[in-house]
C-alpha positions in Angstrom: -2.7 -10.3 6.9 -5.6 -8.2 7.0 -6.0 -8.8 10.6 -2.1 -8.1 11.6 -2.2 -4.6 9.8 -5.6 -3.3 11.2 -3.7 -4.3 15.2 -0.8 -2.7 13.8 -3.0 0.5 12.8 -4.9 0.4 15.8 -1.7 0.4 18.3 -0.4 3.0 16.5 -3.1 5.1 17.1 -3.4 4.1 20.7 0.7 4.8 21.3 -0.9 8.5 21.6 -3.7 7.5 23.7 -4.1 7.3 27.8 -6.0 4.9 28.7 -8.6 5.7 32.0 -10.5 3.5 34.5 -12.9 6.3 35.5 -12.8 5.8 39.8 -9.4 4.0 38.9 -9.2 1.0 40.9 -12.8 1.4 42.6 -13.9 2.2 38.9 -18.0 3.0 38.2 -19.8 2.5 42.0 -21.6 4.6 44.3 -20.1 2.3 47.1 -16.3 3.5 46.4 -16.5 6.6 47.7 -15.3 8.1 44.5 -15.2 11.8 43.9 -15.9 11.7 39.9 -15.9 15.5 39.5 -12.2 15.4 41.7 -11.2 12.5 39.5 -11.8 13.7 36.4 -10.2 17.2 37.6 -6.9 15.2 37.9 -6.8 14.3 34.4 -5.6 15.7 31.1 -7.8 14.5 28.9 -7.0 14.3 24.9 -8.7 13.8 21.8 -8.0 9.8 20.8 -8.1 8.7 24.8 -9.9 5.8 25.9 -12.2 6.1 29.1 -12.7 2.5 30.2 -16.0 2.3 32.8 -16.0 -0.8 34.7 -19.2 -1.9 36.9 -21.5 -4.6 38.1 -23.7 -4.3 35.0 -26.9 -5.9 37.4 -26.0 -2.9 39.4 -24.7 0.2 37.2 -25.2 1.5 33.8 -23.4 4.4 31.8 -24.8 7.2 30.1 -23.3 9.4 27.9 -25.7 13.1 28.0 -25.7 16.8 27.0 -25.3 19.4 30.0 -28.3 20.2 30.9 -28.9 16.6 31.8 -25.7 16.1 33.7 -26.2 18.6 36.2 -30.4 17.5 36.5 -29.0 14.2 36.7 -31.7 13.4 33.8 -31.6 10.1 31.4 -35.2 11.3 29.4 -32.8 11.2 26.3 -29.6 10.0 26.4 -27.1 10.4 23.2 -25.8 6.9 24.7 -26.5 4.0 26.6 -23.9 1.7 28.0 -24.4 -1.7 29.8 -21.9 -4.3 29.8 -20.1 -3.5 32.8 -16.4 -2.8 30.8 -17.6 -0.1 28.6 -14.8 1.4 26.6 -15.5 4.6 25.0 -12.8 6.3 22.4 -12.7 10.0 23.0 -12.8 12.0 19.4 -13.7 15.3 19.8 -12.8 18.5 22.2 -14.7 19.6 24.8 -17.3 18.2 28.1 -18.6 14.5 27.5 -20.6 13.8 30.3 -21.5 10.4 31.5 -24.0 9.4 34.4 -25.5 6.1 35.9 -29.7 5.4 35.2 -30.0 4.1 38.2 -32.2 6.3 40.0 -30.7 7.8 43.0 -27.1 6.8 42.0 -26.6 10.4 39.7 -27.6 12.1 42.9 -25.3 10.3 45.3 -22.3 11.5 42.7 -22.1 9.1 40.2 -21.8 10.9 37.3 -18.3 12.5 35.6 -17.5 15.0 33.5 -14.4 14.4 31.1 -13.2 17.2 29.6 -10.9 17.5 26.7 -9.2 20.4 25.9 -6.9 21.1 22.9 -3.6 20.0 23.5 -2.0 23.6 23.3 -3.9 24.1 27.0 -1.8 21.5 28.8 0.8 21.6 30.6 2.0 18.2 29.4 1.2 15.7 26.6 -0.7 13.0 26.9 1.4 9.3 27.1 0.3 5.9 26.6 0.1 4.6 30.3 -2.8 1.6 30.2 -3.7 -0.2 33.2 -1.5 -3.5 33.0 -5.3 -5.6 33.3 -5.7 -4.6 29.9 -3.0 -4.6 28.0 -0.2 -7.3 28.9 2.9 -6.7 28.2 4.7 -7.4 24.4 6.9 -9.8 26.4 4.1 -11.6 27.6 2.6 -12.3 24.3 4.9 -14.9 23.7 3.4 -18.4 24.6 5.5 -21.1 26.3 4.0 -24.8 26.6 3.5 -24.0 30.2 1.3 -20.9 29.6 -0.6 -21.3 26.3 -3.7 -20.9 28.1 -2.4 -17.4 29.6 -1.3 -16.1 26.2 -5.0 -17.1 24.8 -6.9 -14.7 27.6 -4.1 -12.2 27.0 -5.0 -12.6 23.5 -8.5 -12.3 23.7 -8.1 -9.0 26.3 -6.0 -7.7 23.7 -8.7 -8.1 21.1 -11.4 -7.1 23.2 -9.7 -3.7 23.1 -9.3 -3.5 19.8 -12.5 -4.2 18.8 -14.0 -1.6 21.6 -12.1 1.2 20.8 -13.4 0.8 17.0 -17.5 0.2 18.4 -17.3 2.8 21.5 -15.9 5.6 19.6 -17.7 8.9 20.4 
């Protein structure tokens, strides 16, 4: 019971969110030929959002650093680390949170972002929950049949990955 009501509590909060793949499709790479600063520039970021960043983890890292950091591309002190490769980070608070790779070289070839969050009276529109479908199957989907049951349990567990995420990645 326990369990159903913190999934219930935790969708609720996330019907406000937006969900972002930082790079989108290419996500967290120097080998994309991402523009971070144009992608982030695109985006309406909002206090409760989840920035999901996906990378080869033997390749890539994420951290999260003060200004002066971000534009010297410097990792001397970082306020976080992040390694896993699907690092998903709960956005709480207004203003610049910016992110870079530790790889040396890879800040300086533009792999670093910016996500900025301004209150929601500066929008033009409000945030809606729009999560990539790789994440979040689905309600209809949820339902196993004997010919899926092992679909339903990696649904399941992607589902729960989430959750869990959103509650130890909040910043």
């Amino acid at each position: 019971m326990v369990v159903v009501l913190v999934m219930v509590m935790v969708m609720f909060q996330l019907s406000h969110a937006t969900i972002y793949k930082v790079g989108d499709s290419v996500g967290w790479t120097i080998t994309g030929n991402v523009d971070y600063k144009q992608w982030a520039a695109t985006k309406n970021f909002q206090v409760g959002d989840i920035i999901i960043f996906e990378y080869d983890s033997r390749l890539h890292d994420v951290n999260r650093v003060n200004h002066a950091m971000y534009r010297a591309c410097n990792i001397s002190a970082p306020f976080a680390t992040f390694t896993t490769g699907n690092d998903l980070i709960n956005i709480t608070t207004r203003g610049h949170h910016y992110f870079l790779c530790g790889v040396p070289g890879h800040c300086q070839l533009g792999l670093k972002v910016d996500i900025n969050v301004i209150p929601t009276s500066e929008m033009s529109q409000p945030s809606s929950f729009k999560p990539p479908s790789s994440y979040i199957p689905a309600l209809s989907s949820l339902a196993p049949s004997p010919n899926n049951a092992d679909s339903f349990k990696g649904k399941l567990v992607d589902l729960t990955t989430l959750i869990i995420s959103y509650f130890v990645y909040s910043i």
